[in-house]
C-alpha positions as CSV (number, residue, x, y, z in Angstrom):
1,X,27.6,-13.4,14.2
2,X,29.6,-10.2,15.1
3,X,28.2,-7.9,17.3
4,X,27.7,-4.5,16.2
5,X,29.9,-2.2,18.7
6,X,29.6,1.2,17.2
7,X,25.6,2.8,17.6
8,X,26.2,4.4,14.2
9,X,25.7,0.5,12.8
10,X,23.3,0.3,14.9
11,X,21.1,3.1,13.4
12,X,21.8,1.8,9.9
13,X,20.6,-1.3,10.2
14,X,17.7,-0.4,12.9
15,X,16.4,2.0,9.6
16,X,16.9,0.0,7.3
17,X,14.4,-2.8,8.7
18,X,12.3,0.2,9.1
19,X,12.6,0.9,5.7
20,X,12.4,-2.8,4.1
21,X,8.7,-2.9,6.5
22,X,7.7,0.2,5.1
23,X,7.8,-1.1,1.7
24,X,6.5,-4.6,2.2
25,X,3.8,-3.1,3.7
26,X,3.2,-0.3,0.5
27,X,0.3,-2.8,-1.7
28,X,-1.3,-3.1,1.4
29,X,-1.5,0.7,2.0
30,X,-2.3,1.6,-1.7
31,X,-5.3,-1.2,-2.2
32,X,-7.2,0.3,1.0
33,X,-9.9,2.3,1.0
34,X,-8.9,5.9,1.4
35,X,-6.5,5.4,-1.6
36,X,-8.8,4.8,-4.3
37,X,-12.0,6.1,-2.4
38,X,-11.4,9.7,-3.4
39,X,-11.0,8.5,-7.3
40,X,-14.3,6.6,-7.2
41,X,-16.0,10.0,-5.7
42,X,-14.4,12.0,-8.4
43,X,-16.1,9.9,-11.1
44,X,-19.5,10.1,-8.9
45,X,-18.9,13.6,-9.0
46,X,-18.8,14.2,-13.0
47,X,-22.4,12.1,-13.6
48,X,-20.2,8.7,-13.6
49,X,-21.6,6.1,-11.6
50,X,-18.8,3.7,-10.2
51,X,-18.8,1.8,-6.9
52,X,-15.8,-1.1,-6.0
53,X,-16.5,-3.2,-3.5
54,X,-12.9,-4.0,-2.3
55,X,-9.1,-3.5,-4.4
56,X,-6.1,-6.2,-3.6
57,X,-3.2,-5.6,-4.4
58,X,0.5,-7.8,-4.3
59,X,4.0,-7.8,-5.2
60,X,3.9,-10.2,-7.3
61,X,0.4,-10.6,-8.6
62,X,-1.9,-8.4,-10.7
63,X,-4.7,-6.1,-9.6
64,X,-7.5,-7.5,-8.1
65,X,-11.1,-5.8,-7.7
66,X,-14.3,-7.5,-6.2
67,X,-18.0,-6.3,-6.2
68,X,-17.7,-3.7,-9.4
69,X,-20.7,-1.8,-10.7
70,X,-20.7,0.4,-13.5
């Protein structure tokens, strides 16, 4: 392995883990609960009952959502 000399490589790769977390983590952020919490109140709010119990959600698998009542 060569080792990086010049802190301008340094940065560049140090972001660009950064970055690459930042989106693995993304499905994680979206399915959570003050994501689509403010959508379920909206419906609530126009005489629509709605409640979801708990959203997942993967890179590489569909949408899942537990405990629905309409």
């Amino acid at each position: 392995m060569l080792p990086i000399k010049t802190p301008g490589w340094r940065w560049l790769l140090i972001s660009g883990v950064v970055i690459f977390i930042l989106f693995a983590i993304l499905p994680m952020v979206v399915s959570s609960r003050w994501v689509y919490g403010p959508l379920v109140e909206r419906l609530k709010a126009e005489n629509f009952h709605l409640s979801v119990g708990a959203v997942k959600l993967h890179w590489l698998s569909p949408i899942r959502m537990e405990q629905i009542s309409i």
